[in-house]
VEXFIRO-82497 format. One record per residue (C-alpha): residue in three letters; y, x, z. Coordinates in steps of 0.02 Angstrom, whole numbers, plus 50000, padded with zeros to 5 digits. Each point is the difference from the previous one (the first is absolute). Layout:
BEGIN
AlaYXZ...
***
This chain:
BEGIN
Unk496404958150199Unk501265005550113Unk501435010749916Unk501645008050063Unk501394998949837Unk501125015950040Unk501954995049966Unk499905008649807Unk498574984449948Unk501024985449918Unk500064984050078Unk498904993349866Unk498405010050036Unk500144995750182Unk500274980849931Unk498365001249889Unk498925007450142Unk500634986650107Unk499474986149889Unk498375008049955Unk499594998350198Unk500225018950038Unk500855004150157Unk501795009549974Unk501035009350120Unk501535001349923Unk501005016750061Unk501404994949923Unk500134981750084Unk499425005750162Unk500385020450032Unk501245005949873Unk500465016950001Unk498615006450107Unk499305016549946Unk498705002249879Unk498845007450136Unk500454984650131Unk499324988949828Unk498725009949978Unk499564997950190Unk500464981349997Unk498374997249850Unk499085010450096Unk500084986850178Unk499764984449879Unk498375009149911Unk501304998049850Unk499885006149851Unk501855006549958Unk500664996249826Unk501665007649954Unk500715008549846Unk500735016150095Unk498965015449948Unk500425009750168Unk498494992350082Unk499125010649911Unk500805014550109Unk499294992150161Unk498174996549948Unk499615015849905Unk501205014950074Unk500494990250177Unk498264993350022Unk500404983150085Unk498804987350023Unk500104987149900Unk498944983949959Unk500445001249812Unk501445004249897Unk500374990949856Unk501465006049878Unk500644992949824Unk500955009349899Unk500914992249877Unk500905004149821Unk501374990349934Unk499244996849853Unk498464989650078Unk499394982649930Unk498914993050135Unk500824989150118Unk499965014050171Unk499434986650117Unk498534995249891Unk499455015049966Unk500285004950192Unk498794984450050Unk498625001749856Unk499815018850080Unk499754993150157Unk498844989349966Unk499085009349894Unk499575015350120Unk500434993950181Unk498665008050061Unk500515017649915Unk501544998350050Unk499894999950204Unk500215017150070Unk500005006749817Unk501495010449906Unk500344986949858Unk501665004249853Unk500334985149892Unk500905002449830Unk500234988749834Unk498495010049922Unk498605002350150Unk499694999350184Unk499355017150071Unk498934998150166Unk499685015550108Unk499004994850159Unk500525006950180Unk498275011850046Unk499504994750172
***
């Protein structure tokens, strides 16, 4: 799968994907400090889906209405036990298919899905 990591996903997660065979654009190695809608844009051109922990994407999917070819945020508490790359990457695999062009929220307890209508 082809993903774009947005500069708030630790190094770790991008690491994982790597070594599970998943192709990672890594904002934060290659464009840091390039706006969230130029990251946005940037998963978009690679057919990416764009993992990041930043909840303002949100904003430009929903109320901004920017195309997008799927959206992919994890929110995290301080309190969580799972290893975040692991849980990141069993996700992943688990509903690929879901998550391209879908709406997906990650947190230590479930992973919401809301699909983009066509």
């Amino acid at each position: 799968m082809n993903i774009v990591a947005d500069e708030s996903i630790d190094r770790q997660i991008v690491d994982r994907l790597r070594s599970e065979g998943h192709q990672v654009l890594f904002i934060a190695e290659l464009y840091p400090g390039i706006s969230d809608g130029e990251v946005l844009a940037r998963s978009r051109e690679h057919e990416a889906l764009l993992l990041t922990a930043d909840r303002d994407f949100g904003e430009l999917v929903f109320r901004q209405h920017l195309l997008h070819a799927g959206v992919f945020p994890s929110v995290w508490p301080a309190c969580i036990r799972t290893p975040k790359a692991a849980l990141v990457a069993a996700q992943i695999h688990a509903h690929a298919s879901e998550l391209c062009n879908g709406f997906a929220v990650l947190s230590d307890r479930a992973l919401r899905l809301r699909r983009q209508r066509s």
